[in-house]
C-alpha positions in Angstrom: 16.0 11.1 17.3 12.4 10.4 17.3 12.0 11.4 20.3 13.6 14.8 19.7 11.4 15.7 16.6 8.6 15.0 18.7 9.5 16.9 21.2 10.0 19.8 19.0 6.1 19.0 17.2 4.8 19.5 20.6 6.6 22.9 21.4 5.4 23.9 18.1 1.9 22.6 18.8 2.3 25.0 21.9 3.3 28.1 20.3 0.8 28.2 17.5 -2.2 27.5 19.8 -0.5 30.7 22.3 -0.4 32.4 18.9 -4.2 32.3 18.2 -5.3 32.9 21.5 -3.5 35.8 21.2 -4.7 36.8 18.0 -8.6 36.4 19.0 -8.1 39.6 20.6 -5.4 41.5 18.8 -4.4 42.6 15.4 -1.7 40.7 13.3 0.5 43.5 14.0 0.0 43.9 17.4 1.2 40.1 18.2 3.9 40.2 15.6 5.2 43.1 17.3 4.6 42.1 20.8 2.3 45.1 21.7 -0.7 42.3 23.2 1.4 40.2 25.4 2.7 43.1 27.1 -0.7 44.8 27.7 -1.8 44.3 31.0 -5.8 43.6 31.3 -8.0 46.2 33.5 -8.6 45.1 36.7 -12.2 43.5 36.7 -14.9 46.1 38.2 -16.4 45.4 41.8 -19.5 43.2 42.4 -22.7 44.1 43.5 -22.6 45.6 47.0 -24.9 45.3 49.6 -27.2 42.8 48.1 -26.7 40.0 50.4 -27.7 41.8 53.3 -31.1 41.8 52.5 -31.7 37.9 51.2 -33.8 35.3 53.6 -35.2 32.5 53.1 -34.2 32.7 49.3 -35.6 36.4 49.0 -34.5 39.6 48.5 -36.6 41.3 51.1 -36.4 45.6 50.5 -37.9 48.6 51.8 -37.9 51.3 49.8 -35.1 53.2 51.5 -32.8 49.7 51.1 -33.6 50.0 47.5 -32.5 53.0 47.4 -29.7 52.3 48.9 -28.6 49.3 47.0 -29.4 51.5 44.1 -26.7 53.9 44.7 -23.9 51.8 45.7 -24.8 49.3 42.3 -26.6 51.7 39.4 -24.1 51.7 36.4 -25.6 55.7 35.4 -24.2 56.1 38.9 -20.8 54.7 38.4 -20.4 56.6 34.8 -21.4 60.1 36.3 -19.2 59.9 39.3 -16.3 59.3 36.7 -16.8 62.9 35.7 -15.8 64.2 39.3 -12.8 62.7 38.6 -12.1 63.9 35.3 -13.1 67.7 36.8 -10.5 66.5 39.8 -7.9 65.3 37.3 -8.5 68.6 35.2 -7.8 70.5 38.0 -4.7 69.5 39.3 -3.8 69.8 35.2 -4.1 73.1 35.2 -1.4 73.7 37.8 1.4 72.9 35.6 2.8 75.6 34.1 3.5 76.6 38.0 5.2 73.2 38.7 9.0 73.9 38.9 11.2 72.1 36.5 14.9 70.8 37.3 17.1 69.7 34.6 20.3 68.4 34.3 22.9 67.3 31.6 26.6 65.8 31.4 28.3 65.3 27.9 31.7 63.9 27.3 33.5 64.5 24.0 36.8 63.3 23.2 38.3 64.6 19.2 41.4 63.3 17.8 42.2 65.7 13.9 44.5 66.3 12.1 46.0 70.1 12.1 47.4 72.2 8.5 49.0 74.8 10.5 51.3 75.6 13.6 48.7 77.8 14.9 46.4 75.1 15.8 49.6 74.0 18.4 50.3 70.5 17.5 50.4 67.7 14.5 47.3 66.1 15.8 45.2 67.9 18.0 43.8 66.0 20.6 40.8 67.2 22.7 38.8 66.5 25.6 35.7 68.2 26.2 33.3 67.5 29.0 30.2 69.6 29.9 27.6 69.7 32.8 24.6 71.4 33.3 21.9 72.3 36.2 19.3 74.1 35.4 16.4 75.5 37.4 12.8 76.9 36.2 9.6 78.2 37.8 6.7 80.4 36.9 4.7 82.0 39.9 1.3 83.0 39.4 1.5 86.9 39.0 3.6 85.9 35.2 7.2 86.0 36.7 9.0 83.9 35.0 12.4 82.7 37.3 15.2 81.0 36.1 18.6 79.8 36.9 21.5 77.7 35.4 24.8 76.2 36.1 27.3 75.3 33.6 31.0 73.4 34.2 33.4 73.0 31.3 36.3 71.1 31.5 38.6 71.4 28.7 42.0 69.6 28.1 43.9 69.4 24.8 47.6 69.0 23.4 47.8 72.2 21.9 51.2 74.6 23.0 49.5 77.5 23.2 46.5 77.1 25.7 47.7 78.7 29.0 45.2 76.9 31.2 45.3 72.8 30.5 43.4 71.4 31.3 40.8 74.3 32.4 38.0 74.6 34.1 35.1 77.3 33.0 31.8 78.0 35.3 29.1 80.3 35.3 26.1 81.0 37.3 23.0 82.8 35.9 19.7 84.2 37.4 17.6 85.4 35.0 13.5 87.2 35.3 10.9 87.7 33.5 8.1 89.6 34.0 5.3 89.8 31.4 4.1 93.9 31.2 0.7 93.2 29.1 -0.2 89.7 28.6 -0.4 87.5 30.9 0.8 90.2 33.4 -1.0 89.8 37.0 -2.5 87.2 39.3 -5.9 86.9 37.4 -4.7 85.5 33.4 -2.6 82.8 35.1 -4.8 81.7 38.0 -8.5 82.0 35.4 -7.6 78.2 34.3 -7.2 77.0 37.5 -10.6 79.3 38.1 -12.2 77.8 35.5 -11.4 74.2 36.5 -12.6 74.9 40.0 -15.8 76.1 38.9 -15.8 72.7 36.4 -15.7 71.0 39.2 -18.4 72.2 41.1 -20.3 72.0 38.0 -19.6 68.4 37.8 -20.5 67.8 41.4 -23.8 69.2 40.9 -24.3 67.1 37.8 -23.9 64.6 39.8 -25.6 65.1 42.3 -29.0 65.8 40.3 -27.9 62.5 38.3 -28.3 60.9 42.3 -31.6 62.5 42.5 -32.9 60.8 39.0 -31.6 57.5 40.0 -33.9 57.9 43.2 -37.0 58.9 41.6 -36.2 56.3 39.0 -35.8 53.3 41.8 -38.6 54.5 44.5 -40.9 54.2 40.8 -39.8 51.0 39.9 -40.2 50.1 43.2 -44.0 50.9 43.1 -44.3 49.1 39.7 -43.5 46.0 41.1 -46.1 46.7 44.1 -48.7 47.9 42.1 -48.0 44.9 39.3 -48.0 42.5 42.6 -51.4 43.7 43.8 -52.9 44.1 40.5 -51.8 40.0 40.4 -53.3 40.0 43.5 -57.0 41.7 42.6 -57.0 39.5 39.3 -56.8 36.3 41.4 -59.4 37.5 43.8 -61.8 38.4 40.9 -61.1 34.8 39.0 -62.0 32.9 42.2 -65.2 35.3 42.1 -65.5 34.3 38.6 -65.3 30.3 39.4 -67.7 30.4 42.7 -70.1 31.8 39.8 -68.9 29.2 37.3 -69.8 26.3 39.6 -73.1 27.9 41.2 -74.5 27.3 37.8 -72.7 24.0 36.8 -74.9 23.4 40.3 -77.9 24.6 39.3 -77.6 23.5 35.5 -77.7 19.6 36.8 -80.8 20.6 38.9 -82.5 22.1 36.1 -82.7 25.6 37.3 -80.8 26.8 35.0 -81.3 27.1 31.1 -78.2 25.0 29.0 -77.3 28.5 27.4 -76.7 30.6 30.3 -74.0 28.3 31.3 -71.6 29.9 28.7 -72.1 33.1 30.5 -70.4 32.7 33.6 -67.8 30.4 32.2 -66.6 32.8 29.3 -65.9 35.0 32.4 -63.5 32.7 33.8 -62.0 31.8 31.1 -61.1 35.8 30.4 -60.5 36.8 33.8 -57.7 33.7 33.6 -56.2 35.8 30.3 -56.5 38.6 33.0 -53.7 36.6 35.7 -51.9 35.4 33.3 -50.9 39.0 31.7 -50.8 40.2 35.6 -48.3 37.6 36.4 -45.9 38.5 33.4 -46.2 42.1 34.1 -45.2 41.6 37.3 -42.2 39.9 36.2 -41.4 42.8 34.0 -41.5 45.6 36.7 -39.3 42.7 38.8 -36.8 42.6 36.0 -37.0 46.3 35.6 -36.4 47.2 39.5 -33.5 44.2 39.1 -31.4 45.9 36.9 -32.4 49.3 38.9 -30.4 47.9 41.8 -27.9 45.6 40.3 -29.3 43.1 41.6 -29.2 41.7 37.4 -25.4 41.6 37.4 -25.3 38.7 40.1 -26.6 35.1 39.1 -27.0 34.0 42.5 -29.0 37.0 43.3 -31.1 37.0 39.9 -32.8 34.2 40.8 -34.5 35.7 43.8 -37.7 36.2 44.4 -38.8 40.2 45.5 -39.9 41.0 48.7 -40.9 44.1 48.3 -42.0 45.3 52.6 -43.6 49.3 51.4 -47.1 49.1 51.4 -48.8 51.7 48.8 -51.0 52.7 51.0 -49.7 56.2 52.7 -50.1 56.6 56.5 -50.5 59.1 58.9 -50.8 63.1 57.7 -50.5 63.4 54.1 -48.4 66.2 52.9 -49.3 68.8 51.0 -47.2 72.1 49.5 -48.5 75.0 47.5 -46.6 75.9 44.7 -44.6 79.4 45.5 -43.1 77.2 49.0 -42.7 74.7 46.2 -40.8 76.8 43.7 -38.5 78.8 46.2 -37.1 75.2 47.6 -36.8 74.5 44.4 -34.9 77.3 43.7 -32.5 76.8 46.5 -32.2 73.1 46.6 -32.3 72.1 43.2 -28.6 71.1 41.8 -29.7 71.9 38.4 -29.2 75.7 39.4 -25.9 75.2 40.9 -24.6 73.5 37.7 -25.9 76.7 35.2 -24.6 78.9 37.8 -21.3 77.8 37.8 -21.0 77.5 34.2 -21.8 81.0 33.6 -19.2 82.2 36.3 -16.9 80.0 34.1 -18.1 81.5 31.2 -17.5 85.3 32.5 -14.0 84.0 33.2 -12.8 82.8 29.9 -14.4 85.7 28.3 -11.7 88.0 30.5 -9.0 85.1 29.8 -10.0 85.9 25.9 -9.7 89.3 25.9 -6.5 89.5 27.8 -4.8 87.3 24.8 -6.0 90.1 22.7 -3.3 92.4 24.3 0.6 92.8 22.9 3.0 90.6 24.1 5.5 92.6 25.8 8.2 91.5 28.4 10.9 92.4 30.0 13.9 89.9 31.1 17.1 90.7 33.0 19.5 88.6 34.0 22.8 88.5 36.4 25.7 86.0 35.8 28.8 85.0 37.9 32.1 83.8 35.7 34.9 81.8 36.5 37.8 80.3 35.1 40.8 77.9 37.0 43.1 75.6 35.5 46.2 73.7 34.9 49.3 76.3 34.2 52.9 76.9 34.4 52.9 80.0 36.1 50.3 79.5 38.9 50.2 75.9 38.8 46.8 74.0 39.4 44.4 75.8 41.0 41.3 73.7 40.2 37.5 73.4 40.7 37.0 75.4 43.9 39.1 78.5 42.7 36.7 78.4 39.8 33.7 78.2 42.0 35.2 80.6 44.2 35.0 83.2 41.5 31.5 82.0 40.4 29.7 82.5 44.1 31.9 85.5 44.5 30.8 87.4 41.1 34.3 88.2 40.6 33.6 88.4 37.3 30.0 89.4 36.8 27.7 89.9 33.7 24.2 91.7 33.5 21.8 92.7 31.0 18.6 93.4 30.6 16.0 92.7 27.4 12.7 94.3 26.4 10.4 92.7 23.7 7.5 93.4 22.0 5.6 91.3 20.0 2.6 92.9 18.6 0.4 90.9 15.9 -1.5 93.3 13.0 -4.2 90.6 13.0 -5.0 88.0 15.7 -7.3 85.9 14.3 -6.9 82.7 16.6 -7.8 85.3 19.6 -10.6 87.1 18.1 -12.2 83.8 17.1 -11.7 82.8 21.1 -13.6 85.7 22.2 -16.2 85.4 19.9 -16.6 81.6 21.0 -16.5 82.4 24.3 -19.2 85.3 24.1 -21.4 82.8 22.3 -20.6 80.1 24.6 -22.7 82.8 27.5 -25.4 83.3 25.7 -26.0 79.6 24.6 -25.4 78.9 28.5 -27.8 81.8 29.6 -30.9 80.3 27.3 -29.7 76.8 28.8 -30.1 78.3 32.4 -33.4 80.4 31.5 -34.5 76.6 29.6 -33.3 74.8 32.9 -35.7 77.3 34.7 -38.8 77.1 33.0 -38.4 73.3 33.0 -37.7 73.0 36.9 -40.9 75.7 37.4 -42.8 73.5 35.4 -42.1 69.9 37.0 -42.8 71.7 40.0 -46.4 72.6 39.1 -46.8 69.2 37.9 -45.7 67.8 40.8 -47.8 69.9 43.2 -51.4 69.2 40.8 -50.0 65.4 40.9 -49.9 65.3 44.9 -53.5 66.7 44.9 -55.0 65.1 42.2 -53.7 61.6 44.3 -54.9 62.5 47.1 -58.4 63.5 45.6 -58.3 60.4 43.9 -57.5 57.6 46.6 -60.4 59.7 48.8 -62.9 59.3 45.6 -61.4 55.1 45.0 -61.8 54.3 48.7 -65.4 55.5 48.6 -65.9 53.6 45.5 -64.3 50.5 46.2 -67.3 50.8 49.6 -70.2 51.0 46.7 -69.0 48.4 44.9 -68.7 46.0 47.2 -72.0 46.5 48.5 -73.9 46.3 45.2 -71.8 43.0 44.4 -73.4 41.5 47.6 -76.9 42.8 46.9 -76.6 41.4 43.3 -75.1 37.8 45.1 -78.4 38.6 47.4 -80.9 38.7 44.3 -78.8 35.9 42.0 -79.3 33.7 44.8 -83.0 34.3 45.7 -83.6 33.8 41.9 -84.4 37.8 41.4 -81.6 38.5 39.0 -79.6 36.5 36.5 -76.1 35.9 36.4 -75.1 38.4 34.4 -75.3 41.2 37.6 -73.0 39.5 39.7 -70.6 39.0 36.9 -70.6 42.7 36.0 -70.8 43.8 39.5 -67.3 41.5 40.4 -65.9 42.9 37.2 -66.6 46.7 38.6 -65.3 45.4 42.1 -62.2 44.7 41.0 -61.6 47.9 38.7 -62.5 49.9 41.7 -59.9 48.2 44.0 -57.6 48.3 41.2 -58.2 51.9 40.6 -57.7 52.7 44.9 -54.2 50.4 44.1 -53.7 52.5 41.4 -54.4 56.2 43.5 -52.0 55.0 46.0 -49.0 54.2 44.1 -49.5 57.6 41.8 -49.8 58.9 45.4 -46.6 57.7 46.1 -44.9 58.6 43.1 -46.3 61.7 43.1 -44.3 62.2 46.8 -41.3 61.3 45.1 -41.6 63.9 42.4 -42.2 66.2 44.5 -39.5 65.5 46.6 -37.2 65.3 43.8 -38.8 68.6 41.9 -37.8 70.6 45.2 -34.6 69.2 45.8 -35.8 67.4 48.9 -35.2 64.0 47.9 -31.8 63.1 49.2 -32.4 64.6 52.6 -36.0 63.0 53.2 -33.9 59.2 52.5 -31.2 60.8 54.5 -28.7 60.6 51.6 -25.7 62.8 51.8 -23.0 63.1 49.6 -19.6 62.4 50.7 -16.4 63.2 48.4 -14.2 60.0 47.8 -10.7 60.4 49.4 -7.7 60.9 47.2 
């Protein structure tokens, strides 16, 4: 007995922990009613790709181009915007169905035992048996016509004297059209949906694809963050070793006398600030590292975190620079730039729900006709049982045919739900024609910026380089005069400090030069085809 009830305790145990697992992560009424355990969790989203490719030696070793690449395949902006293809895709094969045909089909079976208060009703207790099937068939094309068909089968038994058929069989066959005659009549009302989705669509694929371009420009300038952060590092080393050869010339000359106590503090509050200057250069370069990281996924692996950047691009530009004026500038801009295509299409879109609106304006008025086949067999004493296939036989054969034909109108005295459409969709333009003429004037001017910003780097790494030259040679001709006793420490201090401003400034020139290629690139549309990009369409 013990045993048992502890047995029992442990299932209990069991249960009650299952229960509050459960409950962590649904509500009371979701695990009372059994809604949590049956949810199936999403299926876990891919790791980083392409990462590993590029590790050696416990690096991550990238060009710019392999950034770029590892970008695209990893950037979560990325993943989010090429979701909206699919929604446009999903949309699209939506709108196709109120053309998908629709099949139907029924079977009932009712059996009725009652009671009868007259002789009329051909027995004491009537006793029926009625069983019914139906097929039915329905499709709208895309001109309005509406086609339908239906079969029905009745079978019929009962105890009554005075049915002639028993049991019978009843069928009938019936085509029936409809054909809109206002709205809705015609290819263009029923195909503007699937119009509109198409062009919603391509909107959404150029969306994307200028949402590719940003993610380039974005990586190629945190790639040149971390260079420039890296050589900055580099220039504020060079210029604290400076600093200390200083430092210890005059600890040298302070023990031989040749130098007076006080000046001592000159040369060593310089290396003490030009340390502050490393130290701020070496966290700053781990802040464009962790920027650039998360750029290319490389944040959302742990192994990969941990890695140090190898970063191969040098800042420095080679060969022929480029240069574009800014009309070339604008007309590629013009043609290339996706931004266009997307306020293109959405005013084509636009132009096509206006017509859609104006066409629900119109009276509803349709005509139907329809053509039916009857037949009848059954159980009785004079012909005796001629069953299903005489009543088909009669059905297919129209031996007993019915027709019609039906007009009707419905015309609405006010249509407010319509009218308020169209207005939306005429305001809808015009909001979409200032956001294409505010797309333009933005695109026209990133391009000038871009085009001053290419010139004004290359002016500026010509002015740096020359300037890096004339301070180097007035830091060796003040090291010349500190060393002969001509000049006092406090030259060669200020001519390292100006030294390494100049080289950080030519640093400096060639990354914005850099950049500046990049937005150019990306203000004229050329970016994906200069990294030889292309976008491919993922199979369905």
């Amino acid at each position: 007995m013990r045993a048992v009830r502890s047995l029992f305790i442990l299932i209990a145990l069991i249960l009650a922990s299952s229960f509050s697992v459960r409950a962590q992560n649904a509500s009371r009424l979701e695990t009372l009613l059994g809604i949590s355990g049956r949810q199936k969790p999403a299926p876990p989203l891919l790791p980083p790709q392409g990462l590993q490719d590029h590790t050696a030696n416990g690096k991550l070793v990238l060009s710019l181009d392999d950034a770029i690449r590892v970008a695209l395949s990893n950037n979560t902006d990325i993943q989010l915007d090429r979701s909206q293809i699919e929604f446009a895709q999903n949309n699209l094969s939506r709108v196709h169905a109120p053309f998908d045909p629709s099949l139907t089909s029924s079977f009932a079976d009712q059996r009725t035992k009652s009671p009868t208060s007259t002789q009329l009703q051909g027995a004491s207790i009537l006793n029926t048996l009625n069983q019914t099937t139906q097929i039915g068939y329905s499709q709208t094309f895309l001109t309005g016509t509406n086609f339908q068909t239906s079969f029905n089968a009745n079978k019929f038994s009962t105890n009554s004297s005075f049915n002639f058929l028993n049991p019978s069989l009843a069928t009938a066959l019936q085509f029936t059209v409809t054909q809109p005659l206002f709205r809705n009549r015609g290819l263009f009302p029923n195909r503007a949906p699937i119009l509109i989705a198409q062009r919603s669509l391509k909107q959404a694929r150029a969306t994307f694809q200028a949402e590719v371009n940003r993610v380039i420009l974005q990586t190629a300038g945190n790639y040149w963050s971390v260079v420039l952060a890296r050589e900055n590092l580099t220039v504020q080393r060079k210029s604290l070793e400076g600093a200390q050869k200083s430092y210890a010339h005059d600890k040298r000359a302070l023990s031989l006398g040749a130098l007076p106590p006080l000046d001592i503090y000159r040369s060593e509050s310089q290396v003490a600030s030009r340390r502050v200057g490393v130290i701020q250069a070496e966290y700053s370069l781990k802040q464009a590292e962790d920027q650039f990281r998360r750029s290319i996924g490389a944040d959302l692996d742990p192994a990969i975190r941990v890695f140090d950047l190898e970063l191969t691009d040098q800042p420095e530009p080679l060969g022929e620079l480029p240069s574009m004026d800014i009309a070339t500038a604008l007309s590629r801009a013009l043609a290339n730039r996706p931004e266009f295509e997307a306020a293109r299409q959405q005013l084509a879109g636009d132009e096509l729900t206006i017509r859609l609106a104006h066409n629900n304006l119109k009276p509803d008025l349709e005509v139907s006709g329809f053509y039916a086949g009857n037949g009848l067999a059954g159980n009785s004493a004079a012909a005796g049982n001629t069953g299903l296939s005489s009543s088909l036989s009669q059905v297919f054969q129209f031996t007993y045919p019915a027709y019609g034909a039906t007009l009707s109108l419905t015309l609405p005295v006010r249509n407010h739900a319509a009218q308020a459409n169209l207005a939306d969709a005429l305001v809808g333009r015009r909001r979409d024609q200032y956001q294409e003429r505010q797309t333009n004037q933005s695109i026209t001017l990133e391009v000038t910026n871009a085009v001053h910003a290419l010139e004004e780097a290359k002016l500026t790494m010509e002015a740096a380089k020359v300037a890096v030259a004339l301070a180097r040679e007035n830091l060796h001709a003040d090291e010349r005069k500190y060393e002969l006793g001509a000049e006092p420490v406090f030259f060669v201090l200020d001519a390292q400090t100006q030294l390494a401003q100049a080289e950080l400034n030519v640093i400096q020139a060639q990354v914005n030069f850099q950049v500046a290629v990049a937005q150019l690139d990306h203000a004229t549309g050329d970016l994906l085809e200069h990294h030889h990009i292309q976008i491919i369409e993922p199979t369905r």
